[in-house]
N, C-alpha and C positions, 0 to 999 in steps of 0.2 A: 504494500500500500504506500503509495507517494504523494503526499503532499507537494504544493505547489513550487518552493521556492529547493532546490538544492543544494547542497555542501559545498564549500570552497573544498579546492582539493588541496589546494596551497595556504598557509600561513601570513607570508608574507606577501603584501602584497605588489601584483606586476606594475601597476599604472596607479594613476589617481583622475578623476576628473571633478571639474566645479559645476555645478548644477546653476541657475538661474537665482535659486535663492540664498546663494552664498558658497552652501554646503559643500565640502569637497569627500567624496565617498572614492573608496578601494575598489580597484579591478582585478580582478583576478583568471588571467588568462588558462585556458586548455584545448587543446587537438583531442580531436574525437574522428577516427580512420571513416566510421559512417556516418557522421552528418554533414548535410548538403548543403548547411547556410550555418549562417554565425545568428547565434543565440544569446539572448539576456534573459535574465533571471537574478532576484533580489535576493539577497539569502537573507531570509527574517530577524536570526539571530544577530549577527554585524551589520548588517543594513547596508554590506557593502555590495557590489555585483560580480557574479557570476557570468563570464564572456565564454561559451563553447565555437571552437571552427571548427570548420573542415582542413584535414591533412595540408593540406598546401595554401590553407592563407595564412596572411601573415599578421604581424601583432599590428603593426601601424592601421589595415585597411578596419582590423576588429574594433581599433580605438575610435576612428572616422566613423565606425558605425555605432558605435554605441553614444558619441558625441550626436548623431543625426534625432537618437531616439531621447534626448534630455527631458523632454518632455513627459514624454512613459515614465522613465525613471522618477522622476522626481512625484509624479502622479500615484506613481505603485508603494514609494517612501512614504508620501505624506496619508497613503492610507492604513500603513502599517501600527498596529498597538503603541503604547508608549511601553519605553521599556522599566519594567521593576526589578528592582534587585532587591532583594532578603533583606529585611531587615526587622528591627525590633517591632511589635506592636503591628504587623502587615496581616492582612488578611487574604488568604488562600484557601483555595476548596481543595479537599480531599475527595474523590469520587462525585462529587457534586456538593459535599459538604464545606460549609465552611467553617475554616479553624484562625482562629489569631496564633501570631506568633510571637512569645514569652522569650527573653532573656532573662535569663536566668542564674546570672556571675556568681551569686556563690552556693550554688548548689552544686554535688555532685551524682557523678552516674550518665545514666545513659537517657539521647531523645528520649521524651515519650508524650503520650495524648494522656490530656486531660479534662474530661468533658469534649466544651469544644477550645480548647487551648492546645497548641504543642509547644512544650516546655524546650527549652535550647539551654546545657548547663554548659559549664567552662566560662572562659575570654571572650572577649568580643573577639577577635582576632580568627576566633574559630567557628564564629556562628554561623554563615552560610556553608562551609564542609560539612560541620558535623550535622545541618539540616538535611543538605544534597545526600548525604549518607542514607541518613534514615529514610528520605523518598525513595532513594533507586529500592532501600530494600523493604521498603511496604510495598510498591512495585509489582516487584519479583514476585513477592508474597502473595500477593493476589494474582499475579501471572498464574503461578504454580496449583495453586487452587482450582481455577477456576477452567484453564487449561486438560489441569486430569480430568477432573467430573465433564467436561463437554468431548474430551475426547472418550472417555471410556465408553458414553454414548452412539458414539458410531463404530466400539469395537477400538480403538487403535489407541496407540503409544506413545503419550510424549517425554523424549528420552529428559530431555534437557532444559532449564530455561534461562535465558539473559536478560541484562538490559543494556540499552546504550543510550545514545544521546543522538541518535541519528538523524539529519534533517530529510534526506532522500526518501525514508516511509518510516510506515508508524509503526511496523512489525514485517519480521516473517518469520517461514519455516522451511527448513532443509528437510531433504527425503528422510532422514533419518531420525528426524522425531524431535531436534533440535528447535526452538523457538526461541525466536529475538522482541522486544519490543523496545518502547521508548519509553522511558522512566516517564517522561512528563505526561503521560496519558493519567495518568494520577491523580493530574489535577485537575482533569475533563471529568465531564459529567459521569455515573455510571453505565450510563446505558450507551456512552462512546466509548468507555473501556473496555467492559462487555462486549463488545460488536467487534470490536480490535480482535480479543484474543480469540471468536469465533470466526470470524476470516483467518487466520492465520491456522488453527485447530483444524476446517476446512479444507485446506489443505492436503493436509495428510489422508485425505480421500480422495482428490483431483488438485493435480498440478495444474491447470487452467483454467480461466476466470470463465469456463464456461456457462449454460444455465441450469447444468445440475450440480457446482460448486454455489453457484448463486441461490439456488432451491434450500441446499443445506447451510449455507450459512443462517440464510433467513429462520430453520428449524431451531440451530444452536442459539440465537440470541430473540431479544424480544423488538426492536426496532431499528433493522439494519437500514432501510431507508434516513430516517430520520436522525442516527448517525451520522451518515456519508455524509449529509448537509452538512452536521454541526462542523463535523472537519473540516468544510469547505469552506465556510463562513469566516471559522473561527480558532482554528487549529492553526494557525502562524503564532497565533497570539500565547501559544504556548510557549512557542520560544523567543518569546520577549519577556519571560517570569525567570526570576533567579539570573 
């Protein structure tokens, strides 16, 4: 599953360009052997762009074209979330719920939920790790759950589960039983979380987006339409949290 904007492949960045309203945003050049035309794309997270060519063009004709399309860019920017980072006293949903976020300097021990609080003990210093910790492994946790019971449903096995930080899709799954998602579904609704790890669980009954993978996804979860939407709406905006 892929959301809209994808991954810099590179760190640093190749170019830079100035937008109209000041802003000077990252380019980040890549050769792709199969594509036929030079592509743009925002990456949500750095707000910088994603420039894909084809094998034999070159960097200067990609920067002339992404300077023609200023206007996109700067259109696709200024609709993008604002970005939040972690901090004391922020409010984020768990599954669709929302929790405040507690520092908590002289407490000791480990994340944890309280009510509707989640407690952060240590340093400041450490408050966004030791949060990002706890998400990827509530995550997981409901990955791993929720993953067996829908796959035992259709007979099959899933070997394994991860998480990552991926912007290119919101999960998958290899032949082998192996399942990836994105920590940050976490913070989407449940029934967008849900609908994730049944597409992916799916899977491991057909390897193509055909309409009897479509048939059973819709079996395993309870509103796989109305999902796909909220992704679509609203799923960059996950990675402009933390």
């Amino acid at each position: 599953m892929a959301p809209e904007a994808v991954r810099s492949l590179v760190q640093e960045p190749d170019a830079h360009l100035r937008l109209d309203d000041g802003r000077e945003i990252e380019l980040h050049f890549r050769h792709r052997p199969n594509a036929r035309r030079i592509t743009l794309s925002v990456d949500t997270e750095t707000g910088g762009l994603n420039v894909t060519m084809p094998r034999r063009a070159s960097r200067s004709v990609a920067l002339d074209f992404a300077k023609s399309r200023a206007g996109w860019i700067l259109g696709r920017l200024s609709a993008l979330p604002p970005r939040q980072a972690f901090r004391d006293g922020m409010e984020i949903t768990i599954l669709g719920v929302p929790h405040r976020l507690r520092h908590c300097p002289g407490k000791k021990g480990l994340v944890g939920r309280a009510d509707d609080e989640i407690h952060i003990p240590g340093e400041a210093a450490l408050f966004s790790g030791r949060l990002l910790r706890w998400l990827k492994s509530e995550a997981r946790r409901e990955c791993v759950d929720r993953a067996t019971a829908k796959a035992r449903l259709i007979e099959k096995q899933v070997r394994e589960v991860a998480v990552s930080d991926t912007k290119s899709r919101w999960g998958s799954c290899a032949p082998d039983g192996r399942l990836m998602i994105c920590w940050r579904l976490i913070l989407a609704p449940d029934f967008v979380f849900d609908y994730v790890i049944a597409h992916e669980v799916a899977h491991l009954a057909y390897a193509s987006h055909g309409p009897r993978f479509w048939a059973l996804t819709a079996r395993l979860t309870a509103d796989a339409p109305g999902a796909r939407s909220w992704l679509r709406r609203q799923g960059a905006g996950l990675h402009r949290i933390g």
